[in-house]
N, C-alpha and C positions, 0 to 999 in steps of 0.2 A: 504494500500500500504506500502509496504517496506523503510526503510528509501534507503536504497541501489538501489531503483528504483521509485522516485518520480514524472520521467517525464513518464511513461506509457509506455516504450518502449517494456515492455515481457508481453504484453495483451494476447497476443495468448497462452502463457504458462500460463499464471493466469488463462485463460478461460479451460484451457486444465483441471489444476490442481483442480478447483471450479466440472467439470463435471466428474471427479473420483471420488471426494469425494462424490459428488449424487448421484451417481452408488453404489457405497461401502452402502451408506443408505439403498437406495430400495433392493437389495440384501437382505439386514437384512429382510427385511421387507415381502419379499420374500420366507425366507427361516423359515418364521413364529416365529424368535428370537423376539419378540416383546417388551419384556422388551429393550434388548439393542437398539433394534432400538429407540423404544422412547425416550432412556439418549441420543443416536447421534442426531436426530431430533432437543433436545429440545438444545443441545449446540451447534448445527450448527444453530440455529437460534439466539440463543443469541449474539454470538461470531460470526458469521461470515455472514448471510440475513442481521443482522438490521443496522450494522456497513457499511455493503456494500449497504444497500441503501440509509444511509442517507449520506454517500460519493459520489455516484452515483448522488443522488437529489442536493448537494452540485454545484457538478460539473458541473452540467446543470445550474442551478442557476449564475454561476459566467460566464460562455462562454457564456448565454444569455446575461447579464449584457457588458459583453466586446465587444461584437458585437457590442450595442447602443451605449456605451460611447467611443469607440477605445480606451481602456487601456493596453498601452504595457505590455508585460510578462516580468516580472521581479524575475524569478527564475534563472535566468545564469546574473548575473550582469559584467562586462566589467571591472576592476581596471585599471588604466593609469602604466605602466611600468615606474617604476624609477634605477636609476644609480645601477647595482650591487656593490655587496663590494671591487669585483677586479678594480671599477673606481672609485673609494672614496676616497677622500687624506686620510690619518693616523689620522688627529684630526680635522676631518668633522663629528662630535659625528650623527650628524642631515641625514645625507646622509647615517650612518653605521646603523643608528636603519631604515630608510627606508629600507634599504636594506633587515636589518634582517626581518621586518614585511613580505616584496614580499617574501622569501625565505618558511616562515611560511607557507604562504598562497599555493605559489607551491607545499610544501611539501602537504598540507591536500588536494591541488587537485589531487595528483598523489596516494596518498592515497587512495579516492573515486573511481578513475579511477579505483586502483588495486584490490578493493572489488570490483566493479559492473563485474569486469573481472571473480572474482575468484564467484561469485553469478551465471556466469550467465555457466561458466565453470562446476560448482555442478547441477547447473538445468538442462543440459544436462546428465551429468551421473545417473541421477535421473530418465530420463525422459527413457532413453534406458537400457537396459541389461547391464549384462559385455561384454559378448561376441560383443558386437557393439559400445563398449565406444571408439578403433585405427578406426574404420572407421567414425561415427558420431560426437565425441566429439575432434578429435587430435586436429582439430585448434583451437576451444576455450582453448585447453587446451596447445599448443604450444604457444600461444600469451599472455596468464597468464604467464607461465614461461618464456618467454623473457623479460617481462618487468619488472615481478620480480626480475631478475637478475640484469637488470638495475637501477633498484631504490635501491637495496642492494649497486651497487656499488656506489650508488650516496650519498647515507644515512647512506648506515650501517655503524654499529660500532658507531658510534655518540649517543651521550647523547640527551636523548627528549628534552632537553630544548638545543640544540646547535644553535650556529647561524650561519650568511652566513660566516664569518669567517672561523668558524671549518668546514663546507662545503668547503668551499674555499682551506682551507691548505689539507682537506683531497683528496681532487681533485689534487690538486699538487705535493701533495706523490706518488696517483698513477700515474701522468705522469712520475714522475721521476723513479719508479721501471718500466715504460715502458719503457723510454729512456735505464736501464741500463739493459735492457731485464728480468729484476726479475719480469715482471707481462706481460706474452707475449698474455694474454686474449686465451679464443677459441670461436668458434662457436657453440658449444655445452653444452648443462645443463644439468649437472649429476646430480641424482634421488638419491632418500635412498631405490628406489629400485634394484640401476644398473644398468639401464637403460641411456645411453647418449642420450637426445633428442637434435635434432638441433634447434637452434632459427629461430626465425619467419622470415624472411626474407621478411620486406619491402620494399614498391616500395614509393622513394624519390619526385617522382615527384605525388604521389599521395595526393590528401586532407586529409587522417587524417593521414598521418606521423605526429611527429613516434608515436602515440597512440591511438588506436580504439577501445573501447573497446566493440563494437557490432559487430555483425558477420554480413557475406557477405550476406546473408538474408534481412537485418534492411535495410528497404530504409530512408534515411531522409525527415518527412511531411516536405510539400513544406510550404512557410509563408500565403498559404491561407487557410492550414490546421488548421495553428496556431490561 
């Protein structure tokens, strides 16, 4: 599995992707290439049968186990929210480094969110033609680029190691160039192909505003799946 997909959510595309490549085998095999067939064979088994079943056997192994013992899932852990920096006195050292810590952590979550988006964005244009990439792939690919936009305007230009501070002041630059109309924003994301696409347009009252990064497909297992 992917680091970019370690809760199983693109099973159907893994299972898709695993039964092409066994097509593509038998093919060879088929078409009495025999030599190559055998190099595919023997590194599709090395690399990719034995890994996949002792992950498989893994996996059964441990959902057996947690049935009997009820051990909660501890892969999305919960952190308690502390004071941002804009609620910090000036020489509360101990509330500024909290702050920076939760800021860190936001950022490497919006981060993940923005590869599993731009992952699952690529497996779609992967999986279809060109000619069906504006019908089949625009929303994943409308909702990569809106959010990207938004973490550019939230992040960019900042130094990797910045903290909620320089976040903080850079946030209030760009209010202030919206106040004085010098940052009047649009609705649209310009391409390097020239192309203006429109941004995603979210519904506020829905559960994963503002960020989803599975398509309208994904249903969420219920926790007796889990």
């Amino acid at each position: 599995m992917s680091r970019l997909n370690p809760f199983n959510k693109d099973k159907e595309i893994i299972e898709c992707e695993h039964k092409k490549r066994q097509d593509f085998i038998d093919n060879l095999y088929k078409d009495k290439a025999y030599a190559t067939w055998g190099l595919y064979r023997f590194t599709n088994i090395l690399f990719e049968s034995l890994p996949r079943w002792f992950y498989e056997r893994n996996q059964a192994s441990i959902a057996k186990w947690r049935e009997l013992n009820g051990t909660p899932v501890r892969y999305h852990p919960k952190f308690p929210r502390v004071k941002r920096a804009d609620q910090c006195e000036t020489d509360d050292l101990v509330c500024l480094y909290e702050a920076d810590i939760q800021m860190i952590r936001d950022r490497a979550v919006d981060e993940e969110i923005l590869a599993v988006m731009k992952n699952r964005m690529q497996r779609c244009e992967k999986e279809y033609d060109l000619s069906s990439h504006p019908e089949k792939c625009h929303e994943l690919r409308q909702r990569y680029l809106t959010e990207a936009d938004r973490y550019d305007t939230k992040y960019g230009d900042l130094l990797y190691w910045a903290g909620a501070l320089q976040v903080l002041n850079k946030q209030k630059a760009r209010m202030m160039r919206e106040r004085d109309g010098l940052y009047p924003g649009s609705d649209v994301i310009p391409t390097t192909m020239g192309v203006n696409i429109p941004k995603y347009k979210y519904d506020k009252g829905a559960p994963e505003y503002p960020l989803n990064p599975y398509p309208k497909w994904w249903k969420k297992p219920s926790p007796e799946a889990q």
